[in-house]
VEXDREN-2710 file (C-alpha; in Angstrom, 1 decimal):
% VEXDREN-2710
k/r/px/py/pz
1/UNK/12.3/11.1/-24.6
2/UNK/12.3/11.3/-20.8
3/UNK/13.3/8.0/-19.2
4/UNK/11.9/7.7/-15.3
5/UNK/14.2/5.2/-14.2
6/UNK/14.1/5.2/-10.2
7/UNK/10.3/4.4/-9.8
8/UNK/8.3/4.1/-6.5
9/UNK/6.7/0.6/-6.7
10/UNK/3.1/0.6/-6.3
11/UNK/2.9/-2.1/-2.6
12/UNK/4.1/-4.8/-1.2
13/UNK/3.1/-8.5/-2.9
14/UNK/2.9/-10.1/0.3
15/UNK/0.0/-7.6/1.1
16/UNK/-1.8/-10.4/-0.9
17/UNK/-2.1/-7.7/-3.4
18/UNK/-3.2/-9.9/-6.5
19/UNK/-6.0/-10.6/-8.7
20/UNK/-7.8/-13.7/-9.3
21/UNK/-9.4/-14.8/-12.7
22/UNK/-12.5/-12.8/-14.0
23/UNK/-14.7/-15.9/-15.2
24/UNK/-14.7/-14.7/-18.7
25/UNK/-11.2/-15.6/-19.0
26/UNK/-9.4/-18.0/-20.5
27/UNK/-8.2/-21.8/-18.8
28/UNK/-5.7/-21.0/-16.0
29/UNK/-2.2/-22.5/-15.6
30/UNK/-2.2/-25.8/-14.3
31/UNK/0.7/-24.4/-11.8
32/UNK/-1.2/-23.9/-9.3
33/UNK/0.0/-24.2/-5.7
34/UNK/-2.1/-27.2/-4.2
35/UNK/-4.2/-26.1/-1.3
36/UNK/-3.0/-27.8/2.1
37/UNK/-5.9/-29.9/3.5
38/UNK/-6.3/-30.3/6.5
39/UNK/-5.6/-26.9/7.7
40/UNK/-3.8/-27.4/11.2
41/UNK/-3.8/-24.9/14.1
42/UNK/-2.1/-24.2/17.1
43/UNK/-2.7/-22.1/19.7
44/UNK/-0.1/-20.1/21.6
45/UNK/-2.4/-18.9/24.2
46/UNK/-6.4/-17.6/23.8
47/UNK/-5.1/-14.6/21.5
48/UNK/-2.7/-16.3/19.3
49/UNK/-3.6/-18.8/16.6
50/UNK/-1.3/-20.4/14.1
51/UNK/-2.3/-22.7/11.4
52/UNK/-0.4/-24.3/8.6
53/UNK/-1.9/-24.1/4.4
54/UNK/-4.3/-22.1/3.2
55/UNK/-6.6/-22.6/0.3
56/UNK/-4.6/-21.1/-2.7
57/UNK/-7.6/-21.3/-4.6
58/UNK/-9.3/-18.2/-2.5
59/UNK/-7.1/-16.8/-2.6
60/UNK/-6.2/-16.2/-6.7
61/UNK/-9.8/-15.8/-6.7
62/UNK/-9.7/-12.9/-4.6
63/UNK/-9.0/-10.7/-7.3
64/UNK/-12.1/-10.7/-9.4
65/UNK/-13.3/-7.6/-11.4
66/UNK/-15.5/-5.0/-9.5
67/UNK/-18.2/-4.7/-11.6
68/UNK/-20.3/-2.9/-9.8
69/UNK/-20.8/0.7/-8.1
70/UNK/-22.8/1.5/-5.4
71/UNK/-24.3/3.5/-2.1
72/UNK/-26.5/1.8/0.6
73/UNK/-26.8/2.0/4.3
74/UNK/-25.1/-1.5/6.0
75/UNK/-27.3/-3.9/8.4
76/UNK/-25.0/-4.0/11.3
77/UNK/-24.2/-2.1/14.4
78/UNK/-20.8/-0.6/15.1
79/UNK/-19.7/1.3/18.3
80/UNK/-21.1/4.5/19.4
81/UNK/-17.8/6.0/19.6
82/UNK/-16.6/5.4/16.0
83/UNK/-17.3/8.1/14.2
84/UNK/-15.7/9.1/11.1
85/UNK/-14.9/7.4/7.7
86/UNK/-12.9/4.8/6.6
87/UNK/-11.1/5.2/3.1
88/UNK/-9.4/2.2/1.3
89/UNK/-7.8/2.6/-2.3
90/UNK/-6.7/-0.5/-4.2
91/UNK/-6.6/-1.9/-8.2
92/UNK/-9.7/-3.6/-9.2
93/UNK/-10.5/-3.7/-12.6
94/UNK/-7.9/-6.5/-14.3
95/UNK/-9.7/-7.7/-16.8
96/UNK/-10.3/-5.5/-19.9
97/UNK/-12.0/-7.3/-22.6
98/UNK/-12.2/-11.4/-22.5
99/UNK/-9.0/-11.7/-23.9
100/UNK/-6.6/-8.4/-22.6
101/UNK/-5.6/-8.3/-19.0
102/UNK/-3.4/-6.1/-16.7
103/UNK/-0.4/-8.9/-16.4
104/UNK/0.1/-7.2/-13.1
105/UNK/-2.1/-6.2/-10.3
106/UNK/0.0/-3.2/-9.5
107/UNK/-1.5/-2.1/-13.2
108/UNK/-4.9/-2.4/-12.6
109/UNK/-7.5/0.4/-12.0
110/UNK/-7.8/1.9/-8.8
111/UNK/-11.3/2.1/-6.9
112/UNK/-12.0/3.8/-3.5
113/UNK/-14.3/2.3/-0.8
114/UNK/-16.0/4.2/2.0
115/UNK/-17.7/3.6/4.8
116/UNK/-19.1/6.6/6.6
117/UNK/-19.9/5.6/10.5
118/UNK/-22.5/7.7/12.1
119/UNK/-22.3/9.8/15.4
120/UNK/-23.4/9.3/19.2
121/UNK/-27.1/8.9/18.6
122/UNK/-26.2/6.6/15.3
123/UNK/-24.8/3.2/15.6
124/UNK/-25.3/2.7/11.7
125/UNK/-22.9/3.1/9.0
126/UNK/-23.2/3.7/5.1
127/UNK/-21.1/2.0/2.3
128/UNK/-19.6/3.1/-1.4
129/UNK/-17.3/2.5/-4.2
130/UNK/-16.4/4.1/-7.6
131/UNK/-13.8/3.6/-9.7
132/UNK/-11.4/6.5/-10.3
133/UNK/-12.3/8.2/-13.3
134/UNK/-8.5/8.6/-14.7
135/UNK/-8.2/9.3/-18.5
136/UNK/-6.6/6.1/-18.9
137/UNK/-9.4/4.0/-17.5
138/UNK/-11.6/6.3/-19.4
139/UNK/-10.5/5.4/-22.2
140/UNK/-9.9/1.8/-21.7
141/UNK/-13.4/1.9/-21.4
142/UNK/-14.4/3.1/-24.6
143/UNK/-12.2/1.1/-26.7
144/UNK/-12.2/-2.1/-24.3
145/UNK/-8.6/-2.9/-24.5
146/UNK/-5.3/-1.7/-23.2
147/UNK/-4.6/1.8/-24.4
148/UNK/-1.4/2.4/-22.6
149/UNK/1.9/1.2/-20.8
150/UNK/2.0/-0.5/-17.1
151/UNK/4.5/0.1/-15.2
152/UNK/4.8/-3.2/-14.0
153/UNK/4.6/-5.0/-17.1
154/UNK/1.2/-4.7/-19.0
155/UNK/1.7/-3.9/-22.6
156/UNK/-0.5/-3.3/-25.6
157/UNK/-1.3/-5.1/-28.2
158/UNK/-0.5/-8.4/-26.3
159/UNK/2.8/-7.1/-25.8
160/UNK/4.3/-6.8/-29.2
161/UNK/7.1/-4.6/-29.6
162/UNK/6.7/-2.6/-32.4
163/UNK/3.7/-1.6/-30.6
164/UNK/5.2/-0.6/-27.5
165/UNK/9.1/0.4/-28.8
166/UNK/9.9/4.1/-27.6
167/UNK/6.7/4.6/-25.3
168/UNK/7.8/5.5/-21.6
169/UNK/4.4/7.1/-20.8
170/UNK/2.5/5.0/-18.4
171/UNK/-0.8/5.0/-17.4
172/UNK/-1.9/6.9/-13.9
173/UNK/-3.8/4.3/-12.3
174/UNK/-4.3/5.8/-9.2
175/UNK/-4.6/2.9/-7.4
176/UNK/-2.5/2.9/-4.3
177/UNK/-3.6/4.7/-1.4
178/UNK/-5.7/7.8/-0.3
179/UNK/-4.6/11.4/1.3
180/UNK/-7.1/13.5/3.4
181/UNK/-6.9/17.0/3.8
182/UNK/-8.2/20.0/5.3
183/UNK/-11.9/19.7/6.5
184/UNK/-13.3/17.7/3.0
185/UNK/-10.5/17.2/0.7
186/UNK/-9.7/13.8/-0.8
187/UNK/-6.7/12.4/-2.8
188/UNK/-6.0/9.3/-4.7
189/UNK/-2.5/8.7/-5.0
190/UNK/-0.2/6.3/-7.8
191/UNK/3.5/7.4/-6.9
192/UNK/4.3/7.6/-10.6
193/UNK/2.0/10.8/-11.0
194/UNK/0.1/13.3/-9.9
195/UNK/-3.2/12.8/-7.3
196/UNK/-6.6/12.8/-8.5
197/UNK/-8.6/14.8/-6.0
198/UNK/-11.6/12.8/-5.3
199/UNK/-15.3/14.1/-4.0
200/UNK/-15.3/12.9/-0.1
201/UNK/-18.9/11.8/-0.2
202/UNK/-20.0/10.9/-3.7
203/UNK/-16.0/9.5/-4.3
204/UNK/-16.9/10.7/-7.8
205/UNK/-13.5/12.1/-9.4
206/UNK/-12.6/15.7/-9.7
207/UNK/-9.6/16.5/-10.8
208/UNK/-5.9/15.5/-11.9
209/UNK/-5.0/17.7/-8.9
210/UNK/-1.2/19.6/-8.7
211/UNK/-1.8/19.3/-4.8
212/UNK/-1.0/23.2/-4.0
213/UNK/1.6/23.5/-6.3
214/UNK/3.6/20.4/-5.4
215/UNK/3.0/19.4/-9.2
216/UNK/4.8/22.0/-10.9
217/UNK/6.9/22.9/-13.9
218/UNK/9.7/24.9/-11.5
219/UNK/13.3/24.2/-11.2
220/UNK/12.6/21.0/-9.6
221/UNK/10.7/19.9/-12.2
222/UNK/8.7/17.8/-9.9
223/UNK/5.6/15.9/-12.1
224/UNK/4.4/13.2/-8.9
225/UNK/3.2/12.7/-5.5
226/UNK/4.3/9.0/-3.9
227/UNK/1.8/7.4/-2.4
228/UNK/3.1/7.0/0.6
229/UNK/3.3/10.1/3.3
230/UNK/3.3/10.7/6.7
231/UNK/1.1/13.0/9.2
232/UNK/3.0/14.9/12.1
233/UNK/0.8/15.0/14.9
234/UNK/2.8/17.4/16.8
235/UNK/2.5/20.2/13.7
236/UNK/-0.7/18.7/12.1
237/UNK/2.1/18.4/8.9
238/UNK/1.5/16.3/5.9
239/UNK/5.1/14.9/5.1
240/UNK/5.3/13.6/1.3
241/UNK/7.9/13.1/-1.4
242/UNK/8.9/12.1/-4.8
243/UNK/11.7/10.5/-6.4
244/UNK/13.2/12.1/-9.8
245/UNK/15.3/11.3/-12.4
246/UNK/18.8/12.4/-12.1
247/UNK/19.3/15.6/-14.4
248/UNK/23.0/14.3/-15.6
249/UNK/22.6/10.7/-16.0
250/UNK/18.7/9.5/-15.3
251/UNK/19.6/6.0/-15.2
252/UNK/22.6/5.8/-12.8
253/UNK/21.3/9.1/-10.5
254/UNK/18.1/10.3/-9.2
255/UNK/17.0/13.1/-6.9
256/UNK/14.3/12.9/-3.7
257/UNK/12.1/15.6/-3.5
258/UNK/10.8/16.0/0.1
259/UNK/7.7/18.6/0.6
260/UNK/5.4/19.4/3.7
261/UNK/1.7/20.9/3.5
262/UNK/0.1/22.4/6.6
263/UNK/-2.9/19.9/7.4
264/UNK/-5.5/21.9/7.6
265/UNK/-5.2/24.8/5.3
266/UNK/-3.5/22.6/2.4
267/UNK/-0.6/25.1/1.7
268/UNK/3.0/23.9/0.6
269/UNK/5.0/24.8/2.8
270/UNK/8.4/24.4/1.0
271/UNK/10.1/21.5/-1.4
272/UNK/13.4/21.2/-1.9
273/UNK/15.3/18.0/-3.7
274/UNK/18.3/16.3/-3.4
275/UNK/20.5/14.5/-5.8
276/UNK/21.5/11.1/-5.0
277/UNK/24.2/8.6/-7.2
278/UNK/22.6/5.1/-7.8
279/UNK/19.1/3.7/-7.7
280/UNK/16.7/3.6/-5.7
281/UNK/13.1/2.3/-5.0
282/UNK/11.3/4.1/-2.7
283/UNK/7.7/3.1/-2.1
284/UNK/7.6/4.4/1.8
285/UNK/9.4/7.0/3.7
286/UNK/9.6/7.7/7.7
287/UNK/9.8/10.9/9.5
288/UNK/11.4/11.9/13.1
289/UNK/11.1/15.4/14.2
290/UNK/14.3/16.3/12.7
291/UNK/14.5/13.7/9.2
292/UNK/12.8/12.2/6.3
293/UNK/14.1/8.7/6.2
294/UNK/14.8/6.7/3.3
295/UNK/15.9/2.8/2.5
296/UNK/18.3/2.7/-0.7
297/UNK/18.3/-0.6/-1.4
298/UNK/21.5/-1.9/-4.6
299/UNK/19.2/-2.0/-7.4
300/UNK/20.2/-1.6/-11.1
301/UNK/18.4/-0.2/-13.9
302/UNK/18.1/-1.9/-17.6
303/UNK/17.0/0.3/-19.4
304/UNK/17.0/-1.0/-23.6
305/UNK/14.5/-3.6/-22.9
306/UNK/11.8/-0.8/-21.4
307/UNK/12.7/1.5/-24.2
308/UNK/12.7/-1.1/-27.1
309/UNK/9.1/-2.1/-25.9
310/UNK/10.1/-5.7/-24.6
311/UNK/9.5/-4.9/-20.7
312/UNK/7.9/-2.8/-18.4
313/UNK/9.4/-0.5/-15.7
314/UNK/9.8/-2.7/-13.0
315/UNK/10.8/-5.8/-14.3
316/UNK/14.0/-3.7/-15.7
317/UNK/14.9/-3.0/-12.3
318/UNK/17.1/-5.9/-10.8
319/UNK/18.2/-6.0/-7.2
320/UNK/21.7/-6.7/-6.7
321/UNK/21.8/-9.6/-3.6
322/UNK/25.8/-9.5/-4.1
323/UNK/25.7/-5.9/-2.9
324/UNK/27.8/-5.2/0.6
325/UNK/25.7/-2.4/1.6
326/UNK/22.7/-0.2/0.9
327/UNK/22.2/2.9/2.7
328/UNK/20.1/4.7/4.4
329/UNK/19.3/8.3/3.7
330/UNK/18.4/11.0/6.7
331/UNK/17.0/14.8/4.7
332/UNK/17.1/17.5/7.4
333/UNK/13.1/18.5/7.7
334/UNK/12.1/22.2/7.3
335/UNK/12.8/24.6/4.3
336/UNK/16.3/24.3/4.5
337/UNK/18.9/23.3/2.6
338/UNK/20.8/21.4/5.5
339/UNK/23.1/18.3/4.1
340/UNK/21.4/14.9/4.0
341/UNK/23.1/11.8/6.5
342/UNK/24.1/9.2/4.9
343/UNK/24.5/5.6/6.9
344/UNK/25.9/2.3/5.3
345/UNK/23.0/-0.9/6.4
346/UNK/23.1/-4.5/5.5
347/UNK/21.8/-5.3/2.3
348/UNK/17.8/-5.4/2.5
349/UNK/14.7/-4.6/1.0
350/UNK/11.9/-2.9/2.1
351/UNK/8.2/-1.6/0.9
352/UNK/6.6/-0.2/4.4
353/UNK/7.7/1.0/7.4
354/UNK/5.8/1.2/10.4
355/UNK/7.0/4.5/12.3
356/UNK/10.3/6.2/13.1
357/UNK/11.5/8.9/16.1
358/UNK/14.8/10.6/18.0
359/UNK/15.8/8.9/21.3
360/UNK/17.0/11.1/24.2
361/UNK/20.4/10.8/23.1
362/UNK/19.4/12.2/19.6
363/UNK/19.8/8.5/17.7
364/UNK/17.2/7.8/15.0
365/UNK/14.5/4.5/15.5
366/UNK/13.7/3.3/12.5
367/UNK/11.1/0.1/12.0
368/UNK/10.5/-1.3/8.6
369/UNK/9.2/-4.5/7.3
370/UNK/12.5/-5.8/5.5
371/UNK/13.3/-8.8/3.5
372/UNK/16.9/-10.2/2.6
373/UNK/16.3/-9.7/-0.8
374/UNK/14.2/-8.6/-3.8
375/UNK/10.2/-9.5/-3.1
376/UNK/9.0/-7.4/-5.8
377/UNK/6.3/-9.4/-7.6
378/UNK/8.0/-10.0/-10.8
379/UNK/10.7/-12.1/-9.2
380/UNK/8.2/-14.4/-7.7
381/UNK/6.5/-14.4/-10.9
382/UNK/7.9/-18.3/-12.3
383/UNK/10.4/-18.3/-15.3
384/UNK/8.2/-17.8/-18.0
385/UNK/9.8/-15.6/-20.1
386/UNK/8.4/-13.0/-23.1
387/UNK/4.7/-11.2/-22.9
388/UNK/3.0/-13.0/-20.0
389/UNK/0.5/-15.1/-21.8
390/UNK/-1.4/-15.2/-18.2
391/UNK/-1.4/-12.5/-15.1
392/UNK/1.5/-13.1/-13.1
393/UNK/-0.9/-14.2/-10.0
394/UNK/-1.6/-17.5/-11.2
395/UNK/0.0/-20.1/-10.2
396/UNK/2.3/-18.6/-7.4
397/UNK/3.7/-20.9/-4.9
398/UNK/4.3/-18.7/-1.4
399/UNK/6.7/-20.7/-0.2
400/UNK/8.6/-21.3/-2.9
401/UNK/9.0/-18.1/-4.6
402/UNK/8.4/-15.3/-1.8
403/UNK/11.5/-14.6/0.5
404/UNK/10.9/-14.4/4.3
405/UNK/10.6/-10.9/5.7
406/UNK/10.2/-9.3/9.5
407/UNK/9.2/-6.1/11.2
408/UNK/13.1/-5.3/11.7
409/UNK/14.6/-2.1/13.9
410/UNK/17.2/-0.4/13.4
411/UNK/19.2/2.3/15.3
412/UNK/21.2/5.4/13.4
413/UNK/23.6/7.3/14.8
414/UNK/23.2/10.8/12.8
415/UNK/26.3/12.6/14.5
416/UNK/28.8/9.5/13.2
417/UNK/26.5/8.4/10.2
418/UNK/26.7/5.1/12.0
419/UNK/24.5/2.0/12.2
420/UNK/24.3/1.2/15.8
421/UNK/22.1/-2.2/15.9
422/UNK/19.4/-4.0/14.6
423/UNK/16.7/-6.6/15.9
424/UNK/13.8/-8.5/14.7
425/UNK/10.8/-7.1/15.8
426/UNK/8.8/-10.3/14.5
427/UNK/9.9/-14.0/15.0
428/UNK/6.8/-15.3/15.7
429/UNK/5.1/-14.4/12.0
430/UNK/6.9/-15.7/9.0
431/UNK/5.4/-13.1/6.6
432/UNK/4.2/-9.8/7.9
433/UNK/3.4/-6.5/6.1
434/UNK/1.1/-3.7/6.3
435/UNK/2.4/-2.0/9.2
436/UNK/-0.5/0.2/11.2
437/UNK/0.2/2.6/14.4
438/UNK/-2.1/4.7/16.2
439/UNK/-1.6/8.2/14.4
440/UNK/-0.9/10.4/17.2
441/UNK/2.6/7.9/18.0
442/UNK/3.7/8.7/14.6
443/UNK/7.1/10.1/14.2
444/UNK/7.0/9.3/18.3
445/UNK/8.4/6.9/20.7
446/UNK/5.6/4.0/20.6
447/UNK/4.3/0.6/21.8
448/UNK/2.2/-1.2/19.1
449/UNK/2.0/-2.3/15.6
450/UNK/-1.1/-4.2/14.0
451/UNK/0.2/-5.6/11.2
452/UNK/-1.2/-8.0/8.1
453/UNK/0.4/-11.6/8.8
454/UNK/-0.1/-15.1/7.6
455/UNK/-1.8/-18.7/9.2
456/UNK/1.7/-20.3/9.6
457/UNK/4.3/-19.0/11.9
458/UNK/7.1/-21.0/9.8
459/UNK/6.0/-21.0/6.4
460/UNK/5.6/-17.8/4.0
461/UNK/2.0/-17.8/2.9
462/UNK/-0.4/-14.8/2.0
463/UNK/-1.9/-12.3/4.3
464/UNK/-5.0/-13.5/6.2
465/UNK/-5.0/-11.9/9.7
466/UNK/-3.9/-9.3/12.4
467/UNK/-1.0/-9.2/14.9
468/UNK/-0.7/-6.9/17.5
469/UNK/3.0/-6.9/17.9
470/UNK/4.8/-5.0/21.1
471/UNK/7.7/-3.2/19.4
472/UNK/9.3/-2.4/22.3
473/UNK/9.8/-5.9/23.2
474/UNK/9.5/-7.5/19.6
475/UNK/6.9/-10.0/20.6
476/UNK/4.0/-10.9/18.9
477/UNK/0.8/-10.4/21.5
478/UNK/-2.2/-11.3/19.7
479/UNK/-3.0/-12.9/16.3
480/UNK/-6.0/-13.3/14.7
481/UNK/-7.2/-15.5/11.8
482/UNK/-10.8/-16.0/9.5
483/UNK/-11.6/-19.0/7.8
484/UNK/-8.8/-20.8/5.8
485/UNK/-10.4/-19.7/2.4
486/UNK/-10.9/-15.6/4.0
487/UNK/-8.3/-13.1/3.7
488/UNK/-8.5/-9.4/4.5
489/UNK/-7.4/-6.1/3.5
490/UNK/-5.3/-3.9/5.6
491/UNK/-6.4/-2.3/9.1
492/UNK/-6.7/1.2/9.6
493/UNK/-6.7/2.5/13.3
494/UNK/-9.7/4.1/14.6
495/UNK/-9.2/6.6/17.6
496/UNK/-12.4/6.2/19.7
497/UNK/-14.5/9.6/19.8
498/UNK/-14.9/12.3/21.9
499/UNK/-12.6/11.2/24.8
500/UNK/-8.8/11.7/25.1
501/UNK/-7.0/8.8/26.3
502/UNK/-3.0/8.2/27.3
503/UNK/-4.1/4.6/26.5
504/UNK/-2.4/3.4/22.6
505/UNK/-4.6/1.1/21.9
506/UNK/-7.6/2.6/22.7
507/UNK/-9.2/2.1/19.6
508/UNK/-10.4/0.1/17.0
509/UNK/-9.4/-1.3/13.8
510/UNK/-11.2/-1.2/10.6
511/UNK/-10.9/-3.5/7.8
512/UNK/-13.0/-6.2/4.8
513/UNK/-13.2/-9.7/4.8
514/UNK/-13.0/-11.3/1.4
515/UNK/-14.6/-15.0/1.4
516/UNK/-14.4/-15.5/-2.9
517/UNK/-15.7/-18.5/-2.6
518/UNK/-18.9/-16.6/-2.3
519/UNK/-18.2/-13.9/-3.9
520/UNK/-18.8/-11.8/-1.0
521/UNK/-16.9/-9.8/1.2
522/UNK/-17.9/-8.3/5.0
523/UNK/-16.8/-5.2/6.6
524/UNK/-15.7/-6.3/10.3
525/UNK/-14.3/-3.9/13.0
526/UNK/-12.0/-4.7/16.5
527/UNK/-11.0/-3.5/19.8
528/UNK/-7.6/-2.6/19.3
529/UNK/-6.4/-3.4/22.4
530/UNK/-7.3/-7.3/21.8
531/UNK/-7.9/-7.7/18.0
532/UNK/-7.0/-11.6/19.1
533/UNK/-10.8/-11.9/20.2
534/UNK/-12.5/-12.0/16.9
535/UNK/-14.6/-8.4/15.6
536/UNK/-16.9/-7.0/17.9
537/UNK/-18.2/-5.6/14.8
538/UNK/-19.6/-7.0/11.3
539/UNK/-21.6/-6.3/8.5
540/UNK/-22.2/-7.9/5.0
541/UNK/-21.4/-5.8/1.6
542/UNK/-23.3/-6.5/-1.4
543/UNK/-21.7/-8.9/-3.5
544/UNK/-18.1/-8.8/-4.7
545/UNK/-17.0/-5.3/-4.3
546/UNK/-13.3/-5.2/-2.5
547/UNK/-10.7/-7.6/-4.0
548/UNK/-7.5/-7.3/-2.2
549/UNK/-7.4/-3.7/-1.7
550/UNK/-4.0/-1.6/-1.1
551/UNK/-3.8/1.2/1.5
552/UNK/-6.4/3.6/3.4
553/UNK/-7.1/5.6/6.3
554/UNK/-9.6/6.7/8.7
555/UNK/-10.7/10.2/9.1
556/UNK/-12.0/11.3/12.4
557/UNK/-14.9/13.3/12.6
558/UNK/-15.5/13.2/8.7
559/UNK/-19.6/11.8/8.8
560/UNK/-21.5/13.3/5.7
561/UNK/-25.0/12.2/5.1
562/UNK/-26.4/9.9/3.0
563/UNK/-29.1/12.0/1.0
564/UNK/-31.1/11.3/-1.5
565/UNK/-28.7/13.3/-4.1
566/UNK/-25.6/11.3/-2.7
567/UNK/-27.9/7.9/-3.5
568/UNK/-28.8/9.5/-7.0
569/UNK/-25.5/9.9/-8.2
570/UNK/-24.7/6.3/-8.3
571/UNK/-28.0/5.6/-10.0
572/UNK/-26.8/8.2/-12.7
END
């Protein structure tokens, strides 16, 4: 039996990554975190808005079942120079049967949404969704009831041991975030397995996919893809990694397997892996010119409970907030075997970084959304103990039970292995995640990140706007909000089309609007140079068809038709 002990988790919670009840299912706790009424704002100037409470209500209910798939043209005009598609990947089918539910989110089946904007002569653009046709869901289907493991938690037969004892093989979701390569080549990525490659225009499923022989049975044994990567502009590179069980002792060790595929003709262009003492959880990564970067926060790994059946993966995973350090890891890029840097931190954790890159005098940048200690959803999950007898989103109290976190940078000295300082990036947003640049800064000096933030500017509460943050002066220069009862996905930057620009945030940003109330959601664009002024784009979807959603990204250029076959295979 092969134990996978150092796991990448599948996104952050305060992405307001949950699910809200399907209405087939049973009474829901009475915990509930009372909705603030009345909702009060501030304004720090004509681009920033604060306001205190939001309606916890909406927001629970903004993880309803997707029960539909579909492909239709949208009744809104968009700019002429966005052009391209827009690709979002996130869990949204948590209810299984009227009485078995995915406890967690983070084990729910992944969907992709698309939206396809036209060209110069075509201000129109053209919606879809479809689930990802893994063998778990598949099945799941069939027998309408949970078939195998979460990682985070969700068990079958209601949890009882004897029918989980031994089992370590969890299902691929495929839920977490999309990789575009090539000229029509589309991934969906779960960091516990391999990619699915999914059809660009249909988003009808493929293929478990080995990704050019980064899945592979070699010496480094490597069997996943995280779902997090980065794209060097400079050498049109696609940086990824995994993280392994250590081959001596799997629950005290672990290796990192870095790899790099050429962008456009999709070959692997080496992996190599390193072993590492400890745990770690590595959802994210960051990459200079010179380094993969990665946070090692002090967790440790319980193992008997997973194996006997009585937990899942990640609540057997406890961070240690007595810990002096954690470190920081520095891989030399290239195929190489060059000895990975090393650098003692402050103790922190961290889901998502925003971009790294090499200063003049060689030091390494490093930005990250950081918290103080262990925000992994099962800590803020209450103390009910045992089999959840109801999904771990109800009832949550923000304030209470989610630690504050900030856009935080740090500088690394790689010739001393030295932490040279760090400074807060965000004091004006209390929660703040989903970090977005412009991707030609990446792994470059850069000005701006639009990040997901919440109403209050004091008070941890879900994700419901934008912030256009300067990181060069860590101030926060527009925020934007929707409706107390509206939250929204995360925003993926646009470049504008056919024109080069020195200008960063010459752009726009792409993202939904979720209003459950109605059961409805929007799609609604921005300038991305003042997001602070509302969309200067919108257009309603058909019904409920993006919950909370996980990660995307937009591919320039990438504008398929929508024929008559492309509508037919939806009717099929």
């Amino acid at each position: 039996m092969r134990i996978h002990p150092f796991f990448t988790v599948a996104a952050l919670p305060s992405a307001a990554a949950f699910v809200a009840r399907n209405k087939k299912a049973s009474p829901r706790s009475s915990t509930l975190h009372a909705t603030t009424i009345p909702f009060e704002e501030t304004r720090a100037s004509d681009t920033i808005v604060h306001r205190e409470g939001y309606d916890a209500m909406a927001w629970e209910k903004g993880f309803q079942n997707v029960e539909s798939e579909a492909c239709y043209e949208l009744d809104g005009e968009f700019p002429a120079d966005l052009v391209g598609t827009f690709f979002q990947n996130g869990h949204a089918k948590f209810y299984i049967s009227d009485d078995e539910f995915h406890v967690h989110p983070f084990d729910a089946d992944g969907m992709i949404q698309a939206v396809t904007f036209g060209n110069k002569n075509n201000s129109k653009a053209w919606f879809r969704n479809r689930y990802i046709q893994t063998p778990g869901y598949l099945q799941e289907l069939k027998e309408n009831k949970v078939c195998k493991r979460g990682v985070f938690g969700t068990a079958r037969n209601k949890g009882k041991w004897w029918s989980n004892i031994f089992d370590v093989d969890f299902k691929n979701v495929a839920n977490t975030h999309v990789l575009f390569m090539g000229d029509d080549e589309l991934y969906a990525l779960w960091e516990a397995g391999a990619p699915f490659q999914i059809d660009p225009t249909t988003l009808e499923t493929v293929e478990e996919s080995t990704l050019y022989g980064a899945i592979n049975d070699g010496e480094i044994a490597n069997n996943r893809y995280a779902a997090h990567y980065k794209i060097d502009p400079i050498r049109q590179q696609v940086c990824g990694f995994s993280i392994l069980p250590g081959d001596k002792d799997p629950a005290n060790t672990h290796k990192i397997c870095v790899m790099e595929h050429d962008r456009k003709d999709k070959r692997l262009l080496y992996q190599k892996a390193y072993p590492f003492d400890g745990l770690g959880v590595a959802h994210d990564c960051a990459v200079t010119e010179n380094y993969f970067i990665f946070l090692q926060a002090p967790f440790e790994f319980k193992p008997i409970p997973l194996i006997l059946g009585l937990k899942g993966a990640a609540e057997s995973i406890v961070f240690d907030e007595e810990a002096e350090f954690g470190k920081l890891i520095l891989i030399p890029r290239g195929d190489n075997h060059k000895e990975p840097i090393v650098i003692d931190v402050p103790t922190y954790f961290s889901f998502h970084t925003s971009n790294s890159f090499e200063d003049e005098d060689g030091n390494v940048i490093l930005d990250m959304v950081v918290a103080k200690s262990d925000y992994s959803m099962l800590a803020m999950a209450g103390e009910e103990t045992g089999y959840r007898k109801r999904p771990v989103w109800e009832g949550m109290n923000w304030a209470k039970d989610v630690p504050a976190n900030e856009l935080l940078r740090v500088t690394l000295d790689p010739k001393t292995s030295k932490l040279v300082s760090e400074v807060s990036l965000s004091p004006d947003c209390a929660t703040i995640e989903f970090p977005v640049i412009n991707p030609s800064k990446m792994s470059q000096p850069y000005k701006y990140a639009y990040c997901a933030t919440a109403a209050s500017a004091t008070e941890m509460s879900p994700l419901q706007g934008i912030a256009k943050i300067d990181v060069e002066t860590g101030t926060l220069l527009e925020k934007w909000l929707p409706e107390p009862d509206q939250y929204i996905t995360e925003v993926a930057f646009c470049p504008k089309a056919g024109q080069a620009t020195d200008k960063e945030d010459d752009g726009y940003l792409v993202t939904y609007l979720l209003d459950s109330n109605k059961k409805s959601n929007e799609l609604i664009v921005f300038d991305a140079a003042s997001p602070g002024k509302g969309p200067i784009g919108r257009a309603s979807l058909q019904g409920w068809c993006v919950n909370h959603s996980l990660h995307g990204t937009f591919v320039p250029g990438f504008t398929p038709e929508l024929t008559n076959e492309v509508k037919a295979s939806f009717d099929s």
